[in-house]
ZAMARGU-4260 file (C-alpha; in steps of 0.2 Angstrom, whole numbers, plus 5000, padded with zeros to 4 digits):
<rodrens>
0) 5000/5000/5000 | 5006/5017/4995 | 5014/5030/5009 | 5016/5047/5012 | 5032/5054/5007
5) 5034/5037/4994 | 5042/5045/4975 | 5029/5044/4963 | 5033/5031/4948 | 5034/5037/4931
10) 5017/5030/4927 | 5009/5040/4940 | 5020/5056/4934 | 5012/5053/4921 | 4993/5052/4925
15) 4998/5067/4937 | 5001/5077/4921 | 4986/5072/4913 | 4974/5077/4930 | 4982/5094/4929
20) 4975/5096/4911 | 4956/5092/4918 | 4953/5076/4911 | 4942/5062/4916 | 4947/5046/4922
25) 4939/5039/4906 | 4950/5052/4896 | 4966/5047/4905 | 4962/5029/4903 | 4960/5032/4886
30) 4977/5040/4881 | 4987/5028/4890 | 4977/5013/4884 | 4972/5007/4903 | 4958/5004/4912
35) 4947/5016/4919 | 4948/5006/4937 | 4968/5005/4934 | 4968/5025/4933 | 4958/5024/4951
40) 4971/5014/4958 | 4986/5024/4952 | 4976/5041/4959 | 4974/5033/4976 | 4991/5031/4977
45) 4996/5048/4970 | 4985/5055/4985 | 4992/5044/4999 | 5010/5050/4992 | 5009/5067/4991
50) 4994/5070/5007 | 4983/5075/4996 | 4963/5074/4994 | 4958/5079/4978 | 4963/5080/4958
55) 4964/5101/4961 | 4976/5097/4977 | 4987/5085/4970 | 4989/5097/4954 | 4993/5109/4966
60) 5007/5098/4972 | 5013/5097/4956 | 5014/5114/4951 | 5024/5117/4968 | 5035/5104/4964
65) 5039/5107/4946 | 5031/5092/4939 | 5020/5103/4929 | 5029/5118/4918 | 5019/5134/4915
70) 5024/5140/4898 | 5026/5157/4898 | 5010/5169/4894 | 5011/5182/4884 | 5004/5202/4891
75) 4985/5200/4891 | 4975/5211/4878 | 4967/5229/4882 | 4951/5230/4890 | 4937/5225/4876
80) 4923/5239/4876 | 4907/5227/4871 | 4904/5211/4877 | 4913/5198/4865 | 4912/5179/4871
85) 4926/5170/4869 | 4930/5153/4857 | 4932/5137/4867 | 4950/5135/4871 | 4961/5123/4862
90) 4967/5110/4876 | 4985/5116/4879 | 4980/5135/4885 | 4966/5126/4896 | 4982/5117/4906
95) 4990/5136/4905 | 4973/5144/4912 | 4971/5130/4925 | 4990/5129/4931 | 4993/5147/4935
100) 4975/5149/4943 | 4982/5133/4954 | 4999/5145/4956 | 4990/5159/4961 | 4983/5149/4976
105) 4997/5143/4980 | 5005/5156/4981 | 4991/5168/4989 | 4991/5180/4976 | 4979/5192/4979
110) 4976/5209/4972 | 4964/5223/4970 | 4957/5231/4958 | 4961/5252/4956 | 4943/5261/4960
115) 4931/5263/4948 | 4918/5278/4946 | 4901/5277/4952 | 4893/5270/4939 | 4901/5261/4921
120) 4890/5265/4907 | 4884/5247/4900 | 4886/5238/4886 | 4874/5223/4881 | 4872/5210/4895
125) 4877/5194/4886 | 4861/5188/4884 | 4859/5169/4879 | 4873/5159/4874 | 4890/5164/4867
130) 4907/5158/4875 | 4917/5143/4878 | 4910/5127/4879 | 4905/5118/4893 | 4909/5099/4896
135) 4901/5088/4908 | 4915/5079/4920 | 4908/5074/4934 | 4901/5068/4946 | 4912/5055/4948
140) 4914/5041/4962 | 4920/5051/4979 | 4913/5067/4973 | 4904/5080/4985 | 4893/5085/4971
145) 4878/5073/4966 | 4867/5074/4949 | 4848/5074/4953 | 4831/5072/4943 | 4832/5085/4931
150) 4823/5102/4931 | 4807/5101/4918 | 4811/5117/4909 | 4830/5119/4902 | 4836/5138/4906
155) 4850/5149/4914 | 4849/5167/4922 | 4833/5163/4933 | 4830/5163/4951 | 4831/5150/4965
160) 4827/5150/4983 | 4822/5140/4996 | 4809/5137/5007 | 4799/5124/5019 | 4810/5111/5011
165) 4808/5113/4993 | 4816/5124/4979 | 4808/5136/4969 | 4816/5139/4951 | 4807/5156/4944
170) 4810/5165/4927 | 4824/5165/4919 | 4830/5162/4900 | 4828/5146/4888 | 4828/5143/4870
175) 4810/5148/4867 | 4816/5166/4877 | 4814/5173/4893 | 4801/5162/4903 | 4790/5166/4919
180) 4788/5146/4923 | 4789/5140/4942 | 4797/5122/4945 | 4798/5115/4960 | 4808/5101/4968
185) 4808/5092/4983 | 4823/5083/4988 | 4816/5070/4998 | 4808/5060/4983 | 4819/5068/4971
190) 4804/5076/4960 | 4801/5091/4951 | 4782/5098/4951 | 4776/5114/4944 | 4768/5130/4950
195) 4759/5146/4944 | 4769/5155/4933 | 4776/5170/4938 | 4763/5183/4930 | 4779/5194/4921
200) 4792/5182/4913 | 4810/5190/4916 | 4827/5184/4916 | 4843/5190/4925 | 4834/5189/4941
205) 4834/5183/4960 | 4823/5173/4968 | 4824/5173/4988 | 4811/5168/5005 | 4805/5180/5019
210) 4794/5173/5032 | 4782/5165/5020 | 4784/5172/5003 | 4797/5171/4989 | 4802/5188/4983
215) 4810/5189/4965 | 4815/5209/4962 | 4816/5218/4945 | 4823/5207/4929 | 4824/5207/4913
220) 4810/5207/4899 | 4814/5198/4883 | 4827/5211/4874 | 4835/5214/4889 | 4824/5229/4896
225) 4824/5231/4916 | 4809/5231/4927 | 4806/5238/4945 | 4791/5228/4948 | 4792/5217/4964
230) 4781/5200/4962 | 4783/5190/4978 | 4776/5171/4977 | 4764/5162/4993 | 4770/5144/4990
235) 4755/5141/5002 | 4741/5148/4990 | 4751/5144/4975 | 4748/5164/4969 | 4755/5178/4966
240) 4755/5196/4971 | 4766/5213/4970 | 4773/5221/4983 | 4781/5241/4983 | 4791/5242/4966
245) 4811/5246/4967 | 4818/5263/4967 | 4823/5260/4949 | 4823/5246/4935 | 4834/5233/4939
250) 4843/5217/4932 | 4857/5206/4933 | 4858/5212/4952 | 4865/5202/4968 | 4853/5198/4981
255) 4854/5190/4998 | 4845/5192/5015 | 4852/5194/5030 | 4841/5198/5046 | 4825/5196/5038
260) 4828/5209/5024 | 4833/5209/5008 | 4850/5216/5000 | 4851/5220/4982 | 4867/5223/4976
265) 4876/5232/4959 | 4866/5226/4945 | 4862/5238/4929 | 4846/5248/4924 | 4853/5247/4905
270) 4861/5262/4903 | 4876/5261/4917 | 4883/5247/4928 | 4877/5252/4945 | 4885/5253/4963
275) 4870/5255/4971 | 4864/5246/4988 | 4847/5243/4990 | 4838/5236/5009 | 4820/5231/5008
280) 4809/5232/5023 | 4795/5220/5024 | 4787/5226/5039 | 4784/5243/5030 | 4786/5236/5011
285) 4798/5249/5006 | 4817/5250/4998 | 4829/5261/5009 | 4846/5266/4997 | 4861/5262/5007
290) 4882/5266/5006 | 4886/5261/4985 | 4897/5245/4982 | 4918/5251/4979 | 4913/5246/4961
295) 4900/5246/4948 | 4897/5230/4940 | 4882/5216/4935 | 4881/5198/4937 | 4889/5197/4955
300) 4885/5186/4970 | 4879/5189/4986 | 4879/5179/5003 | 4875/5182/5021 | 4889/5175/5033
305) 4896/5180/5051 | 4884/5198/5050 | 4892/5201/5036 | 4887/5201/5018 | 4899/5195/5004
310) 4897/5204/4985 | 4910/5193/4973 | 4913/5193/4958 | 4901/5201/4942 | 4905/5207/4924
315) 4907/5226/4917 | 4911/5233/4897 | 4913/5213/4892 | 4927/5208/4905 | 4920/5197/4921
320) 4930/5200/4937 | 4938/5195/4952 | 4931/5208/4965 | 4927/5201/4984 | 4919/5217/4993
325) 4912/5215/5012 | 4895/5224/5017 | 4892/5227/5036 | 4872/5230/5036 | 4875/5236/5054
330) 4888/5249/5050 | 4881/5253/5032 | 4900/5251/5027 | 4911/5242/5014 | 4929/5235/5016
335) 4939/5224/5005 | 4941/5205/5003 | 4954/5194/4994 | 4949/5194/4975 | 4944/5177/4967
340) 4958/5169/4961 | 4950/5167/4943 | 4935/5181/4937 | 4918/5175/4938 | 4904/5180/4932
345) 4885/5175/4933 | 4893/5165/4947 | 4884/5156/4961 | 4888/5160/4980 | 4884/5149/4994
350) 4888/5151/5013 | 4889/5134/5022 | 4900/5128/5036 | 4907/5145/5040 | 4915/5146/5023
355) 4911/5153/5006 | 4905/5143/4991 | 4909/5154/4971 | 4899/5139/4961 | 4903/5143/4941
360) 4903/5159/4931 | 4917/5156/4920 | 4916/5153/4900 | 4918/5172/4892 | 4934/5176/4899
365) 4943/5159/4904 | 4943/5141/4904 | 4931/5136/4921 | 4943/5123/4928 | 4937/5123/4949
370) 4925/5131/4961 | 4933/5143/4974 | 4932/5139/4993 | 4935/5156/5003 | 4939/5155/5024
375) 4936/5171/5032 | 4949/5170/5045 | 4961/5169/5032 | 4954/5178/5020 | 4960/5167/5006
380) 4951/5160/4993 | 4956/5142/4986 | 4951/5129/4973 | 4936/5119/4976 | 4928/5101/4965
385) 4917/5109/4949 | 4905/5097/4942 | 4905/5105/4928 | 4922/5114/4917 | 4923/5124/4904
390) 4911/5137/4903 | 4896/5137/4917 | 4884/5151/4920 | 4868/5159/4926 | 4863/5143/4937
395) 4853/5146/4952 | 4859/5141/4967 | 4851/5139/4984 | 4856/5133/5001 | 4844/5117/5009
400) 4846/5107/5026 | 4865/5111/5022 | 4866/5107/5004 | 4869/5119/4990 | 4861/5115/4975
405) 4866/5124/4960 | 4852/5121/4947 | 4852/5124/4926 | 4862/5140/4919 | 4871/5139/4903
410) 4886/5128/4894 | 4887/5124/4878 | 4870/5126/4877 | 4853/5127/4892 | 4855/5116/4904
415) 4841/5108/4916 | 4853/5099/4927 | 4851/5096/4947 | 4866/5097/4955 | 4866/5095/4976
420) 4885/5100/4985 | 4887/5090/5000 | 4905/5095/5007 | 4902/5094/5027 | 4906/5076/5033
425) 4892/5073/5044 | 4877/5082/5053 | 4871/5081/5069 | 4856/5078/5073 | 4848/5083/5093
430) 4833/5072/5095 | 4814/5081/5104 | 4813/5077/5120 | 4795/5077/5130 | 4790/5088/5144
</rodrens>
């Protein structure tokens, strides 16, 4: 049996190399023209030798050690102006992309970006498809992630939130267009049912549960134009009402609640890329405008975690970004948080476990090869398992009885895929007691 510290044979090198690139097992299995179960073996005993726990931990390893060469990159290209979504990559820059984001966490590279004005004026949001391609690679045996039943209705940019132990996919944007449809899944018999559409279809959206209603703000019509129009779903009635609109037509915003509020983040109104902070206040059903974001930008993530909420990510003028800012709703102030180590955008953001989960949002920009994992004590971000590389967007993603599910978004093309993230070991579970 293999050992820490034990050299690594050439045949293990060599699967080494290949894992760095993002194959599959099958793939590497393939190229070496072994078994599928053989390429198990060999990466048990690459992870026993070098202490490692996962592909991205051991290619780590390998960068660190020299085992992998980073060819050197050449000055990257001036800002575009327009949104342009990129080619797929050929498969050598993917090992480039991959490798030096590994580097960069390694290393603890972080950076931040120089200020930006107020507000960016916008280009077209990248509506639709457009970008790299996305390839399915996972999940495999050992994974934290798990493929469930299927959403009914394919489609990216839509809203997803939880509540009473279902999710609630709302809106968002298929091949037939923007759509109002409401799925519903229930995780406990792994079924999807549907509910009452939502009376304005919109895309670009968020979807998320106060007391017993599901607000989804603003969004986008068909074409792209913003709304400000606040429609707020009781799943218990199975209908829909409106609630006091938003200050302005929003879409493409970030959204998380904290406290029993809502907080809308950044967004654009489709003229400029926005820095505004938005507070909603069920018990008088109005918006407060609070302190701006650092930065203007669209397509951002939002999480509540440690009375703190998180804003990572986004997209501005066709470039996605790497920008991690920190909201203190009881101070009404902003500070600075280690960037991503790759830029994101339509990303998913899920708190669990006292870290933060950046699920996708790569594919105009770069080659998606990992998820990011940030620890606030160190304030650090570093690679997490993808289910899905290449190019993975606009998926909504919702935390259930501590899973994070990340549902549809976009590839190579819409997706209806169920995806549930399991990576806390075990639960605990306090049992009622009488009297």
């Amino acid at each position: 049996m293999a050992e820490y510290g034990e050299p690594l044979s050439e045949r293990e090198l060599e699967i080494l190399q290949l894992v760095a690139t993002g194959v599959t097992n099958k793939e590497v299995a393939h190229r070496l023209g072994i078994s599928v179960n053989t390429v198990k073996v060999h990466l048990r005993n690459i992870f026993a030798k070098l202490g490692a726990e996962s592909r991205t931990e051991a290619t780590m390893i390998a960068v660190q050690k020299g085992w992998v060469v980073i060819p050197q990159a050449e000055a990257p290209p001036p800002q575009a102006v327009e949104a342009a979504p990129e080619p797929p990559l050929p498969l050598r820059n993917r090992v480039v992309l991959l490798v030096a984001a590994l580097l960069a966490i390694a290393g603890g590279v972080l950076s931040w970006p120089r200020p930006s004005p107020a507000s960016a004026p916008a280009g077209p949001l990248p509506l639709g498809g457009g970008g790299g391609e996305g390839q399915r690679v996972g999940p495999e045996e050992g994974s934290q992630w798990t493929e469930r039943a299927q959403m009914p209705t394919r489609r990216a940019w839509l809203g997803l939130a939880a509540y009473a132990g279902r999710l609630y996919a709302i809106g968002g944007e298929g091949p037939d267009g923007v759509t109002g449809a409401v799925e519903i899944y229930n995780p406990s018999t792994d079924t999807w049912g549907r509910g009452t559409a939502k009376p304005t279809p919109v895309a670009y959206v968020g979807a998320a549960a106060l007391g017993d209603r599901i607000f989804v703000p603003g969004g986008c019509m068909e074409g792209g134009e913003p709304l400000d129009v606040v429609e707020v779903y009781r799943p218990a009635a199975d209908a829909w009402e409106e609630a006091f609109p938003l200050p302005r037509p929003l879409c493409a915003y970030a959204l998380a609640v904290y406290e029993g509020r809502l907080y809308l983040f950044g967004g654009t109104d489709g003229e400029t890329y926005l820095v505004s902070t938005y507070v909603y206040l069920p018990e008088e059903d109005r918006w407060e405008e609070r302190a701006p974001m650092p930065q203007p930008r669209a397509l951002a993530a939002a999480a509540a975690l440690e009375g703190r909420i998180y804003v990572v990510g986004g997209y501005r003028a066709g470039r996605e970004l790497t920008t991690c800012a920190v909201y203190e709703p009881e101070k009404d102030t902003w500070s600075v948080c280690a960037p991503l180590t790759m830029a994101r955008g339509g990303l998913g953001l899920i708190a669990l476990g006292g870290q933060l989960y950046a699920i996708g949002g790569g594919g105009w920009g770069g080659y998606l090869g990992f998820s990011e994992r940030y620890t606030p004590a160190e304030d650090r971000w570093t690679a997490a398992e993808t289910p899905l590389t290449g190019s993975w967007r606009g998926a909504g993603t919702a935390l259930l009885d501590l899973v994070a599910y990340a549902v549809g978004g976009y590839g190579d093309d819409y997706l209806s895929l169920t995806l549930a993230f399991e990576p806390l070991p075990f639960r605990i579970f306090i049992p009622a007691t009488e009297g």
